[in-house]
C-alpha positions in Angstrom: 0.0 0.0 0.0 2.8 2.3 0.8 4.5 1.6 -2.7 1.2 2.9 -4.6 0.5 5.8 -2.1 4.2 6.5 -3.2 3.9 6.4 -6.7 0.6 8.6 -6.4 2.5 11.0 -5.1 5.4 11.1 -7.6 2.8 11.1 -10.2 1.0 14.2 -8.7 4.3 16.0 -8.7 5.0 15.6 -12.3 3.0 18.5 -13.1 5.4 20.3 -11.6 8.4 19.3 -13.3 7.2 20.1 -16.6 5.8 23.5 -15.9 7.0 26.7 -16.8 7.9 29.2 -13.9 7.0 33.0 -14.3 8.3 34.8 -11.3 7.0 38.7 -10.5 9.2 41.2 -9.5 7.6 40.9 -6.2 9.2 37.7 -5.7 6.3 35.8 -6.5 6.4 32.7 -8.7 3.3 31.6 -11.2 3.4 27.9 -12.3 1.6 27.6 -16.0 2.9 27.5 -19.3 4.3 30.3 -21.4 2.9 31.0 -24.8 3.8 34.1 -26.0 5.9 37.2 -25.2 5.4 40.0 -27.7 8.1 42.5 -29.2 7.9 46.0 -28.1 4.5 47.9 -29.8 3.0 51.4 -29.6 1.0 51.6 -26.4 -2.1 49.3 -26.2 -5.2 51.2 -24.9 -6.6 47.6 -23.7 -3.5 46.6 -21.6 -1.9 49.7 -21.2 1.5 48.3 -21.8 3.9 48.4 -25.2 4.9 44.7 -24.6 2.8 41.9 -23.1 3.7 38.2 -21.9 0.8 35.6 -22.3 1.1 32.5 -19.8 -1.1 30.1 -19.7 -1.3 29.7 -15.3 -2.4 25.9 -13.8 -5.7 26.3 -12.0 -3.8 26.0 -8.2 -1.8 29.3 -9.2 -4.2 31.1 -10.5 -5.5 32.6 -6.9 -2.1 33.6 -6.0 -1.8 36.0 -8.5 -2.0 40.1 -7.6 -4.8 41.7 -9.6 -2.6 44.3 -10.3 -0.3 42.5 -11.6 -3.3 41.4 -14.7 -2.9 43.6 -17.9 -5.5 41.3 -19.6 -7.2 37.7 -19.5 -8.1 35.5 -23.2 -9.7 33.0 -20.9 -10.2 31.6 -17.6 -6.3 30.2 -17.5 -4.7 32.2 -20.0 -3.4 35.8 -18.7 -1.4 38.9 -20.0 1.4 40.6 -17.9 3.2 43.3 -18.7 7.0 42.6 -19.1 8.0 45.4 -16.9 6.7 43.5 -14.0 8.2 39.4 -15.0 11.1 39.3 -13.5 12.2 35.9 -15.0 10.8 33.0 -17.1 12.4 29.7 -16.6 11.2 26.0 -18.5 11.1 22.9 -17.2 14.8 22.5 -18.1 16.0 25.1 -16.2 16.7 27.3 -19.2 15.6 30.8 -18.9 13.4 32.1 -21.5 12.6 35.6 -20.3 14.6 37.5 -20.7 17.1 36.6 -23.0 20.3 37.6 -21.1 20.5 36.8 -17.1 22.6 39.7 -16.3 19.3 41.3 -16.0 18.1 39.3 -13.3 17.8 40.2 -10.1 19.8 38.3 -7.1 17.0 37.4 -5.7 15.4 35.5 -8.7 18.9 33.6 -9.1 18.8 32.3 -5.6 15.0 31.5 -6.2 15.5 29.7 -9.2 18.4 27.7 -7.7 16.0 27.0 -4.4 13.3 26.1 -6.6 15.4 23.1 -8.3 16.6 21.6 -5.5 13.3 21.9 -3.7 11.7 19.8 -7.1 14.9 17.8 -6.6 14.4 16.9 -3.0 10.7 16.2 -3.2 11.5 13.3 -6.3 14.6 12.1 -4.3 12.3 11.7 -1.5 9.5 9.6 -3.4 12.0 7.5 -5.1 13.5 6.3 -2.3 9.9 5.7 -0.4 9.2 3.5 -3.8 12.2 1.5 -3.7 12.1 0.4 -0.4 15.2 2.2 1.7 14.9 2.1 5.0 17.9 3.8 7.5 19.9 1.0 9.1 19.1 1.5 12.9 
């Protein structure tokens, strides 16, 4: 029973590893997909912004984000931010993909980002070994 409780959870955590991570200037981090970040534009009067990032947000993020952080919505999941207030985009991988150089990031979205991966790391290290078997030698 333990072994199937334990691949459950492994399971459930999957989502996880294959989400992309949007993460505010405020520190916060928004677990979806991204689809689109637009080039710079003349100001649009429906988001107020001259550049926009669409991300798709899983439905257990979605109540964590700041309204005013919302320059627009295409759907129940899907969401527009301005660019000014992303802080960093990083895949599944690791790779960053907003924005395109890391110098600009801030410190603390480095030490976030390398948090974030060993926290994902830990929590698989911790199933796997649950599924195998280990137990400490006493």
């Amino acid at each position: 029973m333990k072994k199937i409780i334990s691949i459950l959870l492994l399971l459930s955590h999957t989502s996880l590893l294959f989400a992309d991570t949007l993460i505010l200037k405020s520190g916060q981090k928004i677990e979806g997909k991204l689809i689109s970040i637009s080039e710079e534009h003349e100001l649009d009067p429906n988001t107020g912004t001259t550049s926009e990032i669409t991300f798709n947000i899983y439905n257990y993020s979605i109540k964590m984000i700041p309204n005013e952080m919302i320059v627009g919505k295409v759907n129940e999941s899907i969401y527009l931010f301005d660019q000014q207030s992303v802080d960093v985009i990083i895949d599944d991988q690791g790779k960053i993909l907003f924005p395109k150089y890391d110098k600009w990031l801030s410190s603390e979205a480095k030490i976030g980002m390398l948090l974030g991966g060993l926290g994902c790391f830990f929590i698989i290290l911790t199933n796997v070994i649950s599924i195998i078997g280990f137990e400490p030698i006493s």
